[in-house]
C-alpha positions as semicolon CSV with decimal commas, in nm:
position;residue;x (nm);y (nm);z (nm)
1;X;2,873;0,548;15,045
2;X;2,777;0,607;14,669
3;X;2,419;0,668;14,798
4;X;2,630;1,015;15,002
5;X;2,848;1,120;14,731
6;X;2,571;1,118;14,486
7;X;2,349;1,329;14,718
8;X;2,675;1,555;14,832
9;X;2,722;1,558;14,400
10;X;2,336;1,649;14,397
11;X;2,366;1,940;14,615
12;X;2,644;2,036;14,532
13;X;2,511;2,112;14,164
14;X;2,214;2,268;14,307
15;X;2,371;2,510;14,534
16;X;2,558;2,611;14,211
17;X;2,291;2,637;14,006
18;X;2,103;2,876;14,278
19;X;2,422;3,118;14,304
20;X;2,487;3,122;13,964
21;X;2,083;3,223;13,925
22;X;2,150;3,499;14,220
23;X;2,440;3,626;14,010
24;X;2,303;3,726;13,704
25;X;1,996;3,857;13,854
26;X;2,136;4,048;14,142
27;X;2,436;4,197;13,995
28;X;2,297;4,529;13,990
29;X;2,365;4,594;13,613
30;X;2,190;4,602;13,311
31;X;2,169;4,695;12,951
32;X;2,073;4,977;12,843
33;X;1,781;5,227;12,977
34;X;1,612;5,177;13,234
35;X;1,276;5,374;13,099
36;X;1,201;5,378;12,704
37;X;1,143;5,757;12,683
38;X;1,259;5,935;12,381
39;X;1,505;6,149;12,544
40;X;1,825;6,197;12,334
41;X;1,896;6,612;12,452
42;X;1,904;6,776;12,780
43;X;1,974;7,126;12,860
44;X;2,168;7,227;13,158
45;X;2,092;7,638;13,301
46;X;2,322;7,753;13,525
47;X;2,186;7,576;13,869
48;X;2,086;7,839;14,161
49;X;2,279;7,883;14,468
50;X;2,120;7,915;14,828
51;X;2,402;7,863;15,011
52;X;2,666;8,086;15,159
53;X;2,917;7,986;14,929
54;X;3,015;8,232;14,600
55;X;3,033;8,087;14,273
56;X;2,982;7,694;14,383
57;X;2,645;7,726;14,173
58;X;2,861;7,786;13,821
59;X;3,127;7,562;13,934
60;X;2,878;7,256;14,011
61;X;2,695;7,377;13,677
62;X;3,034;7,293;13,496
63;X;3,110;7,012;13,657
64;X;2,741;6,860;13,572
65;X;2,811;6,944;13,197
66;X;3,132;6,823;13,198
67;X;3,014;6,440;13,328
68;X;2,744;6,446;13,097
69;X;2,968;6,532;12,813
70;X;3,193;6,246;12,892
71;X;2,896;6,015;12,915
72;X;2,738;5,896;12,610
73;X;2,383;6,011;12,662
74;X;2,193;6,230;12,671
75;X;2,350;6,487;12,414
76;X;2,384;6,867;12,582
77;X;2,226;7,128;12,389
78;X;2,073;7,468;12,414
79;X;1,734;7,468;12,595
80;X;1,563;7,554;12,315
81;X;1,651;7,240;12,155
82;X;1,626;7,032;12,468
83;X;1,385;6,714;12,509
84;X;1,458;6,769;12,871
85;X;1,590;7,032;13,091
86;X;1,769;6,966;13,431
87;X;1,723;7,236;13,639
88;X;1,871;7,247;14,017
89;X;1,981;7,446;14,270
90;X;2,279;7,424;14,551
91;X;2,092;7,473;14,917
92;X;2,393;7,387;15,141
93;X;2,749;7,362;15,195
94;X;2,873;7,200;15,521
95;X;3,238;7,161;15,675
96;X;3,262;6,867;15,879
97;X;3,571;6,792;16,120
98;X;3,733;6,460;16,068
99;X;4,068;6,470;16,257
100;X;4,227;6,716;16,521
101;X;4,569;6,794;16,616
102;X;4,723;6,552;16,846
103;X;4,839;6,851;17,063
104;X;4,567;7,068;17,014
105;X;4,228;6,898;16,982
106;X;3,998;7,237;16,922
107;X;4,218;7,256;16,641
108;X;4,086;7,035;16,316
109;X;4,337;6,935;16,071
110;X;4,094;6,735;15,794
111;X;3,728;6,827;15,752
112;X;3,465;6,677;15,469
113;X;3,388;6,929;15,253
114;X;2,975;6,830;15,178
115;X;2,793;7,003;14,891
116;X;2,427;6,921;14,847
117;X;2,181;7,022;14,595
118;X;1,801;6,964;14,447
119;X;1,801;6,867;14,141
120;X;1,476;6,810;13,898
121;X;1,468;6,720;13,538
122;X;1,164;6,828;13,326
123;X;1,007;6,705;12,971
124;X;1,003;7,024;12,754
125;X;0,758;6,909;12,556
126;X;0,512;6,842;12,812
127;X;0,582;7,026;13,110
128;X;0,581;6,660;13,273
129;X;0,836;6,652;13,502
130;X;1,054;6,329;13,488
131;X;1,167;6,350;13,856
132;X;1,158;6,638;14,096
133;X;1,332;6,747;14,393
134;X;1,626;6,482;14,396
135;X;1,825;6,566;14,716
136;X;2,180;6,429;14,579
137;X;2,503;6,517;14,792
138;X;2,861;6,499;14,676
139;X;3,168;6,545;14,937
140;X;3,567;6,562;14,946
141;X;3,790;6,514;15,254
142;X;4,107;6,772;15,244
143;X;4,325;6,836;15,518
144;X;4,433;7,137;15,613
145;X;4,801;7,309;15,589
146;X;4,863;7,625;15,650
147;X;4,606;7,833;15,454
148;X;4,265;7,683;15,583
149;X;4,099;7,923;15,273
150;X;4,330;7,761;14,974
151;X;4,273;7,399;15,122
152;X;3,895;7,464;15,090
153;X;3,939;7,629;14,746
154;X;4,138;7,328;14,601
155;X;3,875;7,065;14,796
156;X;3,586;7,230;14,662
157;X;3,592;7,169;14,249
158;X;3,656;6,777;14,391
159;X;3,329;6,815;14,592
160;X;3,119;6,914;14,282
161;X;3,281;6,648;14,074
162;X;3,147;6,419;14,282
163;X;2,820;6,591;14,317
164;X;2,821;6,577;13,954
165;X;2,872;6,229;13,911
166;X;2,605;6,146;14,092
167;X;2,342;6,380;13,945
168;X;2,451;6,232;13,597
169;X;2,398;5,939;13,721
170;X;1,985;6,025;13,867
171;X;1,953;6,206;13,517
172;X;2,066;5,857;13,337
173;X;1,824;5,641;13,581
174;X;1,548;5,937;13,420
175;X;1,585;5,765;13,070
């Protein structure tokens, strides 16, 4: 019996030791950058819009400043004094139904607002570009009351947030 509790003691301890080892090195997180460039600046133009929606182009182009802003690198400046410049462009807007009316099921009642862009990010020094042609999507559900046009115009600043978030988070991966 002592022969079984010190092998079940045994394994026990090396089980531990393996998911304690899987822990720390599959987390997902780390400390600071992930590259060693010298990238303390980025500037952020006003992104191009190829969709068929007005204005979501400045509105994403905020939104992107914003995150970065409230992150603690890079620093945004003017292009001119920019170690890197992100440059993108919005290529498509989609509504997607979610959920229909219970009595009336051509009628939708929640879509997903989906906003996608291309996003690259360029050394000004060089020219070099650090990555280019990120697809990155962002999206918002919002159901729909009785103004189908105000729904949409309150879902989409929530769409480019997210959008945002995410290409803040490509441009920090850049570093």
């Amino acid at each position: 019996m002592t022969n079984r509790a010190s092998l079940s003691a045994r394994l026990a301890t090396a089980l531990s030791a393996c998911v304690t080892a899987l822990a720390l090195v599959g987390c997902g997180y780390r400390v600071g950058s992930l590259n060693n460039r010298d990238y303390r600046t980025v500037a952020v133009p006003i992104f191009q819009n190829k969709s068929n929606v007005p204005q979501i182009h400045a509105q994403l182009t905020n939104a992107v400043i914003k995150r970065l802003h409230a992150d603690t690198s890079p620093r945004v400046v003017a292009e001119s004094d920019a170690d890197v410049v992100l440059g993108g462009e919005v290529i498509e807007v989609e509504r997607t139904p979610l959920r229909f009316q219970r009595l009336n099921q051509s009628v939708a009642r929640e879509y997903r607002l989906t906003v996608t862009a291309v996003v690259s990010l360029r050394d000004r020094r060089t020219g070099k570009l650090v990555f280019e042609n990120a697809r990155v999507t962002g999206q918002t559900d919002y159901f729909i009351g009785a103004d189908l046009q105000a729904a949409e115009a309150q879902a989409m600043p929530l769409a480019a947030e997210n959008l945002a978030r995410k290409i803040a988070a490509r441009v920090a991966e850049g570093w």
